[in-house]
N, C-alpha and C positions, 0 to 999 in steps of 0.2 A: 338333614332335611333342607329343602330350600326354603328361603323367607325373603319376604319383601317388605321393603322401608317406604313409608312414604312421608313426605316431610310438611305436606303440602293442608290446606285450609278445607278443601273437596270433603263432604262427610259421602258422599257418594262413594269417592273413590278409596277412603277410608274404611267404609262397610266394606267393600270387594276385596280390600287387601286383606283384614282381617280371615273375611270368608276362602281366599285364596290361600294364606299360611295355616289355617286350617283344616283345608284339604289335603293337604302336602304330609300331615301326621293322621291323617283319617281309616283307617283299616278300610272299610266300605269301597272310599273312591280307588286307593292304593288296589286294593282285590278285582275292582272294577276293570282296572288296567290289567291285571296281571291276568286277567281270565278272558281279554282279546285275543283271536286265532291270530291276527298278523295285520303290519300297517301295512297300505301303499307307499311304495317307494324307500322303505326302510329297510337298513341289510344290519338291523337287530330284532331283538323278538321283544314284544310288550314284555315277558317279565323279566327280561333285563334291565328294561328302560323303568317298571314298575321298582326294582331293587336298586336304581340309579336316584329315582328321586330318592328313597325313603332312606339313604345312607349318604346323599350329596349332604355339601356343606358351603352350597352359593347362597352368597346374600347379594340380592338385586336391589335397585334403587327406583323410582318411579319419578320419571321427570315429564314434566309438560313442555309441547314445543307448540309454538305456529305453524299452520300447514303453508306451502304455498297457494294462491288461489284456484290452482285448478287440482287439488288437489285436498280437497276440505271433509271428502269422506272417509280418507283412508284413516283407520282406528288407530296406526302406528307405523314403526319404523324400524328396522334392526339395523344393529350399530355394529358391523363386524368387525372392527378395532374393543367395542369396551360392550360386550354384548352383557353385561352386568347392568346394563341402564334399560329400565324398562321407557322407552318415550314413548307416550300417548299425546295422540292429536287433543289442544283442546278445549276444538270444535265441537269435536266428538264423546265428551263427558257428561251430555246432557241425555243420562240413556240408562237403562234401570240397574243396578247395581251387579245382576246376574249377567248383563251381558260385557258391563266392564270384567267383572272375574273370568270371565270366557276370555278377554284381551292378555288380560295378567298373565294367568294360566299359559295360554297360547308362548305368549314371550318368555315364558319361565323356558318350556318346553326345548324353544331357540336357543334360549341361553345354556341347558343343559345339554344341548347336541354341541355348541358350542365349546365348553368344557371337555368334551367329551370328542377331542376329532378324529378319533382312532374308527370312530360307527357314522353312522349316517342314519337321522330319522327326522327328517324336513318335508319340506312338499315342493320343492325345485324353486318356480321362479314366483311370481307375486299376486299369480290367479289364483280365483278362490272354487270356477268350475273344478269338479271330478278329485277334489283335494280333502274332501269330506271322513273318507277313511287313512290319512295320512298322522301321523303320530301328535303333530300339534293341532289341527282341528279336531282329532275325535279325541282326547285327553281335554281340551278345551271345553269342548261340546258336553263331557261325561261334567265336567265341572261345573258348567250353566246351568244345566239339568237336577245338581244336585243341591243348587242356592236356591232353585228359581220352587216354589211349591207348584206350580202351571203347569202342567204336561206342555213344553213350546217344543216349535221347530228352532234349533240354534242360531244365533244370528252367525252370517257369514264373518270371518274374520279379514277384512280388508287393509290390507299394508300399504305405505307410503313406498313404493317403488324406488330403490336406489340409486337410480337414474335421476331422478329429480333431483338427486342431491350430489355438486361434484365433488369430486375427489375425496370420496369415502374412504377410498381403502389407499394406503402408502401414507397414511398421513396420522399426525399424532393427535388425540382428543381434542385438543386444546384448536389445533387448526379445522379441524371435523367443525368447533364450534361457532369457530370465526369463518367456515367458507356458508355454513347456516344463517348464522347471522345475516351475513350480505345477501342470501337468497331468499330474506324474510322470514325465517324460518325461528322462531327463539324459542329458548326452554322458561322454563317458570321463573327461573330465579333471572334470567338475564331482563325479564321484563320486567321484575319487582328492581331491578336495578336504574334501566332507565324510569321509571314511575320517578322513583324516588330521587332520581339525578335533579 
């Protein structure tokens, strides 16, 4: 199954991870998935991807970064070097606990298409129009729906565009973290570092 680590203080984001690793062993949400007719833009079938979660053995991590400034709404980020880190904006932490687990969820999703590069079940580039029925919104969406008691419309899932961040890809973690850093962009722990410098 997949599981998510979080290391951090957020009881917020703590209730979501909880509510997200719970989903992930849930018969309901897992059958939920398994009983979609077909994603947009995916060239696998929901009960494959349903049989991917409930037999994967990803373990994610949940890290907080800074956003750049013009870029304060996007919920997150994917790391296609170490797609095992979940980064959440966090600006964007201040939001009810269901729609974080909608975020998680989402990047779990990425990180198991990720694991998985032999299929494809993304939603292409970083818009969130017409991406609704695509494998990591409506998996996501099935998820917020089933934390939230509210009959809600899902909140949209909005990514940090790869493009605001250079040289993502050819480069090792380690430099990912230091061409961040210089673009103001930090993860949780790199700020509990300087705090405490």
């Amino acid at each position: 199954m997949i599981t998510i680590d979080y290391k951090g203080a957020n009881d917020t984001i703590k209730a979501a991870v909880t509510y997200a690793n719970n989903l992930f062993t849930y018969t309901p949400f897992l059958d939920a998935i398994y009983n979609i007719k077909q994603f947009d833009m995916a060239d696998i079938s929901p009960q494959k991807i349903a049989d991917m979660i409930h037999s994967s053995d990803l373990h994610l991590l949940v890290d907080l970064y800074w956003p750049l400034p013009f870029a304060k709404s996007a919920h997150a980020y994917d790391d296609p070097l170490n797609p095992s880190i979940i980064h959440i904006n966090k600006m964007t932490v201040n939001r009810p606990v269901h729609s974080i687990c909608n975020t998680l969820v989402h990047q779990c999703i990425h990180a198991l298409n990720a694991a998985n590069p032999g299929y494809y079940f993304g939603h292409g580039d970083n818009t969130t129009t017409g991406k609704d029925n695509t494998a990591p919104f409506k998996i996501a969406n099935l998820a917020q729906n089933m934390v939230t008691e509210e009959n809600i419309i899902s909140d949209p899932m909005t990514h940090e565009p790869t493009d605001n961040i250079p040289v993502i890809r050819n480069t090792t973690s380690k430099e990912i973290q230091e061409s961040l850093f210089k673009e103001g962009i930090f993860c949780f722990y790199d700020m509990k570092a300087i705090l405490e410098a």
